[in-house]
VOVEXMAR-242150 format. One record per residue (C-alpha): x, y, z; residue in one letter; residue number from 1. Coordinates in steps of 0.2 Angstrom, whole numbers. Each point is the difference from the previous one (the first is absolute). Layout:
N
[[X, Y, Z], 'a', NUM];
...
! end
This chain:
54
[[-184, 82, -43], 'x', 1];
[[-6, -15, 11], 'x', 2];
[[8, -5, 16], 'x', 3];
[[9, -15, -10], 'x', 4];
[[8, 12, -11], 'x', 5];
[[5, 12, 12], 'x', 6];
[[8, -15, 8], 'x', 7];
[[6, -5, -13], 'x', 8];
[[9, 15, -3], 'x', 9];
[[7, 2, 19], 'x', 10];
[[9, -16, 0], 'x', 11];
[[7, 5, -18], 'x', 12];
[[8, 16, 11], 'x', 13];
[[6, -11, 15], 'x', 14];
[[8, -11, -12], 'x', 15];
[[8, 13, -10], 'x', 16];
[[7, 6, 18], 'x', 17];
[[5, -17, 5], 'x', 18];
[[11, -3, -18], 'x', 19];
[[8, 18, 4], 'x', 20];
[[3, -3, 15], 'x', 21];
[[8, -18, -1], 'x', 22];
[[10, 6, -16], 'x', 23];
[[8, 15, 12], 'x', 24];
[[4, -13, 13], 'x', 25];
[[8, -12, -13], 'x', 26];
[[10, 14, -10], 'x', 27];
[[6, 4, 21], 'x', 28];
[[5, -16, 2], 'x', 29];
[[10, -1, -16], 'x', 30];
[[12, 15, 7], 'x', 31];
[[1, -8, 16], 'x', 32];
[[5, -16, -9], 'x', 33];
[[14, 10, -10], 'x', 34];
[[7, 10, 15], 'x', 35];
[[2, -19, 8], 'x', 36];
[[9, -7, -14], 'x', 37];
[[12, 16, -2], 'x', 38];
[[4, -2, 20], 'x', 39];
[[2, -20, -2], 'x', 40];
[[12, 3, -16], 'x', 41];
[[10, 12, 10], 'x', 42];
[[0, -10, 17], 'x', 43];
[[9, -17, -12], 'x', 44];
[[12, 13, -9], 'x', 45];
[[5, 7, 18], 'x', 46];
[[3, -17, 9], 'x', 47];
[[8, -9, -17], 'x', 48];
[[13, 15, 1], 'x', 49];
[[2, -2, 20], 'x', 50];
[[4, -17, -3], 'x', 51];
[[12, 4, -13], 'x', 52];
[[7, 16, 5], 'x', 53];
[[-3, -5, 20], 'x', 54];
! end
């Protein structure tokens, strides 16, 4: 194998390791996102009934 292909070959690794990465960081962030919306839901529904109920 020549130096080219070997090279070749090692940024076909790093980038496979990059993708993996990146898609573990994104399906993170989709959780996070989630967990936000659930807390902002629940913040409206508390105040809409402190405002009614209050």
């Amino acid at each position: 194998m020549s130096t080219i292909e070997r090279d070749i070959e090692q940024t076909r690794e790093h980038l496979g390791q990059t993708v993996d990465a990146l898609a573990a960081k994104a399906e993170t962030g989709k959780h996070r996102a989630g967990i936000v919306a659930l807390v902002g839901v629940a913040a409206v529904a508390a105040f809409v009934l402190w405002r009614r109920f209050g």
